[in-house]
C-alpha positions as CSV (number, residue, x, y, z in Angstrom):
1,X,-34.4,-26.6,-59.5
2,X,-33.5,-30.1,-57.9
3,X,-35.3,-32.6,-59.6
4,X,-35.7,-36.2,-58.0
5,X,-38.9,-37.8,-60.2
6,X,-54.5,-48.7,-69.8
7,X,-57.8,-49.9,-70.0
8,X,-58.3,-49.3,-66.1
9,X,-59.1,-46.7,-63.5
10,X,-57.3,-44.3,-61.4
11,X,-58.8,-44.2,-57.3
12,X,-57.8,-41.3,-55.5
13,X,-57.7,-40.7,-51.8
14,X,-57.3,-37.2,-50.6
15,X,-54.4,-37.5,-48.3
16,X,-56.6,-34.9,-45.7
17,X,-59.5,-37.6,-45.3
18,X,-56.6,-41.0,-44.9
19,X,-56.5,-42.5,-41.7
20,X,-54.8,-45.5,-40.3
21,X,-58.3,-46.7,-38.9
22,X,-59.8,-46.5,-42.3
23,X,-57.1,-47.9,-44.4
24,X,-58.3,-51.1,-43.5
25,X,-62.0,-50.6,-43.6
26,X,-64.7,-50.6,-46.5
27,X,-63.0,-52.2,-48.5
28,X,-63.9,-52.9,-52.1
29,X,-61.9,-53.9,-55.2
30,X,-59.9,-52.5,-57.8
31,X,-58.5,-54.6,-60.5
32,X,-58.9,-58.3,-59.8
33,X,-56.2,-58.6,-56.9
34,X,-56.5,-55.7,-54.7
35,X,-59.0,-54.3,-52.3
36,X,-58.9,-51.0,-50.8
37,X,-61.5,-48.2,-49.7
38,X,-64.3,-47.3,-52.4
39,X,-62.2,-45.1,-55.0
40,X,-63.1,-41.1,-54.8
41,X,-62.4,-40.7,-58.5
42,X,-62.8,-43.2,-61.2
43,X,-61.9,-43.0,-65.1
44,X,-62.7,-45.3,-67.5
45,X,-60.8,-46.5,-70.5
46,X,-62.4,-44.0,-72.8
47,X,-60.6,-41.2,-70.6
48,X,-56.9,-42.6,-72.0
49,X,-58.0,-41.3,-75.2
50,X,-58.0,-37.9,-74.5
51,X,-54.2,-37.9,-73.3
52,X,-52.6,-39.0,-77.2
53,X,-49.6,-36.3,-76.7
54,X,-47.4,-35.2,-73.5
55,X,-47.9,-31.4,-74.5
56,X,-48.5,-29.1,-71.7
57,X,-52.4,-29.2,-71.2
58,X,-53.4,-25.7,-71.4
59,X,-55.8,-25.7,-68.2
60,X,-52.3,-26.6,-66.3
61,X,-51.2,-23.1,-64.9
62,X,-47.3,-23.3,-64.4
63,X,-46.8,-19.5,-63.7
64,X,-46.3,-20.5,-60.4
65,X,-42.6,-22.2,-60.9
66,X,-41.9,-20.1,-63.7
67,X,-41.8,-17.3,-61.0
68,X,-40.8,-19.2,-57.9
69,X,-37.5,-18.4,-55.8
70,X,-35.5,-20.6,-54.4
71,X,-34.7,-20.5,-51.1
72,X,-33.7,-23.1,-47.9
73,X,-36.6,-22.8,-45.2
74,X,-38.7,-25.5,-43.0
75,X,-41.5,-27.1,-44.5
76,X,-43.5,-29.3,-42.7
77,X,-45.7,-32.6,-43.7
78,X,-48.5,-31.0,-45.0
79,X,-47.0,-28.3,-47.2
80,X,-44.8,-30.7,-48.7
81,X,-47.2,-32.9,-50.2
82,X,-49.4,-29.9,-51.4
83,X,-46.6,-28.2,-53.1
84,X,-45.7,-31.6,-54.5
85,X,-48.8,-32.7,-55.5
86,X,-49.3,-29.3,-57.5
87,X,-45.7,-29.4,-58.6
88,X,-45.7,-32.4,-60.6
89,X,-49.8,-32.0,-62.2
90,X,-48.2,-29.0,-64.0
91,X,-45.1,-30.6,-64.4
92,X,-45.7,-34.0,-65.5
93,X,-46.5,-33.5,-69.0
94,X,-42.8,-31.9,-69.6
95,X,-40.8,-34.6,-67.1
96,X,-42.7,-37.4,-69.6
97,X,-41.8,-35.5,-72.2
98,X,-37.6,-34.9,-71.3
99,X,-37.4,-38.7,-69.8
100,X,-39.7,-40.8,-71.3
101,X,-37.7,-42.1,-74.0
102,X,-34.7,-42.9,-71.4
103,X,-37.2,-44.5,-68.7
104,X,-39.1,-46.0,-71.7
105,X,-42.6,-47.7,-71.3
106,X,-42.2,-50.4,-69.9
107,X,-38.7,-50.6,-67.9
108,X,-37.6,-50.4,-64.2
109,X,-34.8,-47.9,-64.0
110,X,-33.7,-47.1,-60.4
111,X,-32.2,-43.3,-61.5
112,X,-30.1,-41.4,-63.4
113,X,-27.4,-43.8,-64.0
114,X,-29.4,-46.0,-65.8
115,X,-29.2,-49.3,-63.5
116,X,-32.0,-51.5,-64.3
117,X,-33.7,-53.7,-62.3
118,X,-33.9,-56.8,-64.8
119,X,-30.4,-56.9,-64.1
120,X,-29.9,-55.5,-60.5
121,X,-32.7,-57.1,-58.9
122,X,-32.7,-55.9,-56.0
123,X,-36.6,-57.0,-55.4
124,X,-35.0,-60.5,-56.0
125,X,-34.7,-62.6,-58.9
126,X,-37.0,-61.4,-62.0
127,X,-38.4,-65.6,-61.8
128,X,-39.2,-64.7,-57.9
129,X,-41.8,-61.8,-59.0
130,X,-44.7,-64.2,-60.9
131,X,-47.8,-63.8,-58.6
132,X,-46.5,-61.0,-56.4
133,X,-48.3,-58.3,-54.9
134,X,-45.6,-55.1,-55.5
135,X,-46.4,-51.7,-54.5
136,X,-44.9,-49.0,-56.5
137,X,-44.8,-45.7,-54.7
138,X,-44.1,-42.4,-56.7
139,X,-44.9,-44.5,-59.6
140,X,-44.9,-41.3,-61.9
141,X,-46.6,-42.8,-65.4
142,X,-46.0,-46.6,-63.9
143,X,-43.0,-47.7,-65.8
144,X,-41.6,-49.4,-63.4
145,X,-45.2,-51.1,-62.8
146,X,-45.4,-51.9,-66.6
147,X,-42.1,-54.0,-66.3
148,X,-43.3,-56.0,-63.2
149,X,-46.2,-56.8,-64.8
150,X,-44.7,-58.8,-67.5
151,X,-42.4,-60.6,-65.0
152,X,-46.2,-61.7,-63.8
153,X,-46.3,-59.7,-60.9
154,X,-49.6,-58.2,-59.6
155,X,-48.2,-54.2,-59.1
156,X,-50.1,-51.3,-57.7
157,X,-49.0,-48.0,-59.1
158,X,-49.5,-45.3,-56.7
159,X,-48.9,-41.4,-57.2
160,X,-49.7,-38.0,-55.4
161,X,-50.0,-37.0,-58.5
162,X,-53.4,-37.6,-61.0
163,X,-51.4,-35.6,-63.9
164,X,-48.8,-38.6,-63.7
165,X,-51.1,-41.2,-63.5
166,X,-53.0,-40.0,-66.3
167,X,-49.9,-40.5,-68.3
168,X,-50.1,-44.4,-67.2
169,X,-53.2,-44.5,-68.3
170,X,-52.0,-42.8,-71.7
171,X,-49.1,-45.1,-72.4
172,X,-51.3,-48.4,-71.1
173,X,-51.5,-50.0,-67.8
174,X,-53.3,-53.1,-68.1
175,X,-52.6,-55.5,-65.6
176,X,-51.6,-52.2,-63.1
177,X,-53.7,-50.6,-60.3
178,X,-53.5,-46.8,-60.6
179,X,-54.0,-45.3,-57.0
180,X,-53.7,-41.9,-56.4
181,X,-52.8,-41.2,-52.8
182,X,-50.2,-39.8,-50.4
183,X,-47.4,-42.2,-49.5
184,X,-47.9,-41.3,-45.7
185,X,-51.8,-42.6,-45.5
186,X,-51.3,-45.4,-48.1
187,X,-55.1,-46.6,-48.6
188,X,-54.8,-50.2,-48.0
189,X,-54.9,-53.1,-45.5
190,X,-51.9,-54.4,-43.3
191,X,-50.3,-57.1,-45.2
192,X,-51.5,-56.6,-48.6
193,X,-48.4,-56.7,-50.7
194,X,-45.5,-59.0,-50.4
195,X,-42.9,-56.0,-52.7
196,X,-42.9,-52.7,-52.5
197,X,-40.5,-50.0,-54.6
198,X,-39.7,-46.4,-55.2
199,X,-37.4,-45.2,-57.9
200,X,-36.8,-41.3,-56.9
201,X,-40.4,-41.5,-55.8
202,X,-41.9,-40.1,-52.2
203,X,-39.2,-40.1,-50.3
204,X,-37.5,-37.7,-51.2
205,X,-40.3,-34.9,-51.2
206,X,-41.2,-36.1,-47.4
207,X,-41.0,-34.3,-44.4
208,X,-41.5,-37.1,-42.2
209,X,-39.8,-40.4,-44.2
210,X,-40.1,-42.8,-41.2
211,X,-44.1,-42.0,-41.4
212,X,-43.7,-43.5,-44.8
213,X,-41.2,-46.1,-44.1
214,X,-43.5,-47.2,-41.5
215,X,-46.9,-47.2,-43.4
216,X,-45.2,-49.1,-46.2
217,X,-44.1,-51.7,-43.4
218,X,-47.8,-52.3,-42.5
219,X,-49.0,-53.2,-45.3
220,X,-45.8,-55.1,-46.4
221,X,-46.5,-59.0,-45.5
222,X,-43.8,-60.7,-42.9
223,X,-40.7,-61.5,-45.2
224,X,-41.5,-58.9,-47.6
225,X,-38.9,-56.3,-48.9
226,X,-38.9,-52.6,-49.9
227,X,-36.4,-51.2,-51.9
228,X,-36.1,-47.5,-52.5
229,X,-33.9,-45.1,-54.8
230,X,-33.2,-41.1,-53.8
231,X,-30.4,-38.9,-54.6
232,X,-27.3,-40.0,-53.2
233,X,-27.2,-37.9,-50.1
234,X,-23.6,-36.7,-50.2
235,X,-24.7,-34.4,-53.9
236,X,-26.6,-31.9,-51.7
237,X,-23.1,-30.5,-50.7
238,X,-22.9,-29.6,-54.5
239,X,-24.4,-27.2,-56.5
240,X,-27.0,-28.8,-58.8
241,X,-25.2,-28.3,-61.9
242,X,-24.1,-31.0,-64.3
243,X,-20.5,-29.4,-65.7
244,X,-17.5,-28.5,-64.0
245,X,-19.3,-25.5,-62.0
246,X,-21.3,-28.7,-59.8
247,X,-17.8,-30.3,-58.6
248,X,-17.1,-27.7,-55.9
249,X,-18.6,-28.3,-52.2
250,X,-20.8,-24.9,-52.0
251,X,-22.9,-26.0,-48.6
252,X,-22.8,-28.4,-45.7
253,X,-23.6,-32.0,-45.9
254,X,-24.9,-31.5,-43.3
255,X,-27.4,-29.0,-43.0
256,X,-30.5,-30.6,-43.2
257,X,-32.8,-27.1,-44.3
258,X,-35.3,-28.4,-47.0
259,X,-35.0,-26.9,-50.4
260,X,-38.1,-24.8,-51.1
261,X,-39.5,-22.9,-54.1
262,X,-41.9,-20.5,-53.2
263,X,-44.3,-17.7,-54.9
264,X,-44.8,-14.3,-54.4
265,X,-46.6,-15.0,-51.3
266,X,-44.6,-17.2,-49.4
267,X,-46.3,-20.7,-50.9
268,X,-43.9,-23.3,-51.3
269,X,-44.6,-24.9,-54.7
270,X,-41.6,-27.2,-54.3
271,X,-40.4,-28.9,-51.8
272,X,-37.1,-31.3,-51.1
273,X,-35.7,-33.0,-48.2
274,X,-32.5,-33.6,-47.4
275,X,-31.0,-36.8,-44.9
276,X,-27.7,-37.3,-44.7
277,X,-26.8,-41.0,-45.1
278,X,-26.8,-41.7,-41.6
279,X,-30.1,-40.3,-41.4
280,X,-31.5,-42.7,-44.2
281,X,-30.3,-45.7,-42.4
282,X,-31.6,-44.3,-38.8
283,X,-35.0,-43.7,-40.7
284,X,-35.1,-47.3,-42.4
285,X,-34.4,-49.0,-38.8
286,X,-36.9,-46.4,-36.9
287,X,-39.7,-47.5,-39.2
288,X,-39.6,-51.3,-38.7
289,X,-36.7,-52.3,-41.1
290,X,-34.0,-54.0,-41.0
291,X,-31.5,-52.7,-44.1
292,X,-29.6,-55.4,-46.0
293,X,-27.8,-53.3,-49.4
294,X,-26.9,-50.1,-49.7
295,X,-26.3,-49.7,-53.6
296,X,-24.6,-46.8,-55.1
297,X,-24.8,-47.4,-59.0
298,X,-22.0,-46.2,-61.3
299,X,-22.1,-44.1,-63.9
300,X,-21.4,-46.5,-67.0
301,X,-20.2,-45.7,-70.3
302,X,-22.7,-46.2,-72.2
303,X,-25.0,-43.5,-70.7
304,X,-24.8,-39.8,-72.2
305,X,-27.4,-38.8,-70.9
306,X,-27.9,-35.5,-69.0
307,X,-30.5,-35.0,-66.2
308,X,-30.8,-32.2,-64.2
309,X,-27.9,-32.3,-62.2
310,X,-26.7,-35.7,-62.9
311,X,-24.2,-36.0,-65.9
312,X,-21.3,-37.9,-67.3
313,X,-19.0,-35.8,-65.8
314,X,-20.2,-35.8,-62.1
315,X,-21.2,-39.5,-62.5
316,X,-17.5,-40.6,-63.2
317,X,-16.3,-39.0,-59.5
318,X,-19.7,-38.2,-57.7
319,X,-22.6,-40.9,-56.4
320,X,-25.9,-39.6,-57.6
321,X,-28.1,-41.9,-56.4
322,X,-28.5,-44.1,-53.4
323,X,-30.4,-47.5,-53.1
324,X,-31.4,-48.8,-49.8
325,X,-32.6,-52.2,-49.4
326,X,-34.7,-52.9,-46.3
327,X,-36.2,-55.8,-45.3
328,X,-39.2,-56.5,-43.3
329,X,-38.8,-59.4,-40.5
C-alpha cells in the first residue's frame, strides 16, 4: 500500500452538497476568526473525551483493505474522494498510532524526512505568521495547525476525513478551526486566508489537482502563498519497498495510471495519483500560481525512522518528497 498521509467543534460539509456559489453565502462563524456556511455537524468539547486512546474503534469496519487488491486503473474525481474519505476513517486510528510520536503534537513536519518548518519556513519567517489566517488542507489530527497556532497564527484545520479530525480534537485544538470538507469545494469565501499548506495532504489522493490548486487560489488573499508537500514524483518508478528490493526501476515514470485498491466488487477503497514533475509545475501555473521553490528535502542522519516506503536507505540516493512553493499574485 502507498501511503502519502480541543475544546472546539468540527463543521462538516458533504463534498456532494459544495458549490462555488455557496462557498461564499450564509455565512456564519466558527471560532472567533472565521466565517463559513452554518456547520452540518457540530461536537462539543465533551465529545474529546470519548477519544482517550488511538485504538482501532470497534464500529470502524477495515475488512475492506484487509481484503483489497491492488491494481493500476482510472479513477475519477468522485471515487477518489469517497474511497479516501472511507480509507482514512478506518485508518486513522492506526496512522496516529505508527506516526504520532514522529509527527508529534504540536509540530509542522513537511514528510518523511523529517524537515520542519520552524526551520525551513517555507510559509516565511515563523515572526511573519502572528495574526495570519493559514489554511491547512489534509490536516490529518492538525499538527501542523497546533504549531502555527503558537507562532500566533489563526489556522483552519481542514480534513475529508471526521476520524482524523476527531483525533485533533483528542490531542487539543484550541485556537484551531476543525473543518471537515473536501479540498475541491473548500467551504469558504474568496480571500479569507492570507497562508495556506498541505504536508502529504489532498493532493495527492486527487484526480483533478488544478480544481484544488485553484479553489485554494480563491480564497487565498492577493500576496498570499501555498506551499504543498507530496511524494517526490520520480519514487513512483520504484517499488514501494524501503530495502534494497525498492532501488530497482519496476515501472514507467511516466505512466500516469492511478494506483487503486479495490474490493471484491470492483470499489476502490484507495486511491493515488501520480504527476510526473512536469505535471506538478503545469498544474500549479494552470491553477493561478506562480511557483517560486521547488524543495527536495534530504534524508539527514539523524532520522531512522522507517515509513512505508521511505527509509534510510532509499533516502540517502532517492528524493521522497517534493515541496512546491507557489505564490499567489
Amino acid at each position: 500500500m502507498r501511503e502519502g498521509a480541543h475544546p472546539g467543534r468540527i463543521a462538516a460539509y458533504p463534498a456532494q452538497e459544495l458549490s462555488h456559489e455557496a462557498t461564499g453565502a450564509a455565512l456564519a462563524p466558527i471560532g472567533p476568526h472565521l466565517t463559513t456556511r452554518e456547520p452540518a455537524i457540530q461536537e462539543s468539547a465533551a465529545d474529546a473525551s470519548v477519544y482517550t486512546d488511538v485504538s482501532v474503534d470497534a464500529s470502524v469496519d477495515a475488512s475492506a483493505d484487509n481484503d483489497a487488491v491492488a491494481t493500476r486503473r482510472d479513477a475519477g474525481i468522485a471515487e477518489s474522494s469517497r474511497a479516501s474519505r472511507g480509507w482514512w476513517d478506518r485508518n486513522a486510528d492506526e496512522y496516529q498510532s505508527d506516526h504520532g510520536a514522529f509527527l508529534g503534537d504540536d509540530r509542522f513536519v513537511w514528510g518523511p524526512e523529517g524537515l520542519d518548518e520552524a526551520e525551513a519556513g517555507l510559509l516565511g519567517p515563523a515572526s511573519s505568521l502572528k495574526g495570519a489566517a493559514v489554511l491547512e488542507l489534509g490536516a490529518g489530527a492538525a499538527q501542523c495547525s497546533r504549531w502555527l497556532a503558537a507562532q500566533g497564527a489563526r489556522p483552519v484545520a481542514l480534513d475529508l476525513s471526521h476520524r482524523q479530525l476527531q483525533h485533533a480534537l483528542r490531542i487539543g485544538a484550541e485556537g484551531v478551526g476543525l473543518v471537515e470538507a473536501d479540498a475541491g469545494a473548500l467551504p469558504f469565501a474568496d480571500g479569507s486566508f492570507d497562508l495556506a499548506c498541505s504536508a502529504y495532504g489532498a493532493l495527492p489522493f486527487v484526480a483533478d489537482p488544478v480544481l484544488v490548486l485553484r479553489e485554494v487560489r480563491r480564497v487565498l488573499r492577493p500576496g498570499g502563498r501555498f506551499v504543498f508537500s507530496v511524494t517526490h514524483p520520480i519514487r513512483w518508478a520504484f517499488p514501494d519497498e524501503p530495502g534494497p528490493e525498492g532501488l530497482s526501476v519496476s515501472g514507467s515514470y511516466f505512466d500516469r495510471t492511478p494506483y487503486v485498491e479495490q474490493d471484491e466488487h470492483g470499489h476502490a477503497v484507495y486511491v493515488e495519483h501520480h504527476r510526473t514533475v512536469g505535471d506538478r509545475v503545469r498544474d500549479v501555473v494552470a491553477g493561478g500560481f506562480r511557483l517560486v521553490n521547488l524543495v527536495e528535502p534530504e534524508w539527514p542522519e539523524w532520522n531512522t525512522e522507517e515509513w512505508g516506503g521511505w527509509s534510510p536507505l532509499r533516502g540517502s540516493l532517492l528524493p521522497g518528497t517534493a515541496i512546491f512553493v507557489c505564490d499567489r499574485d
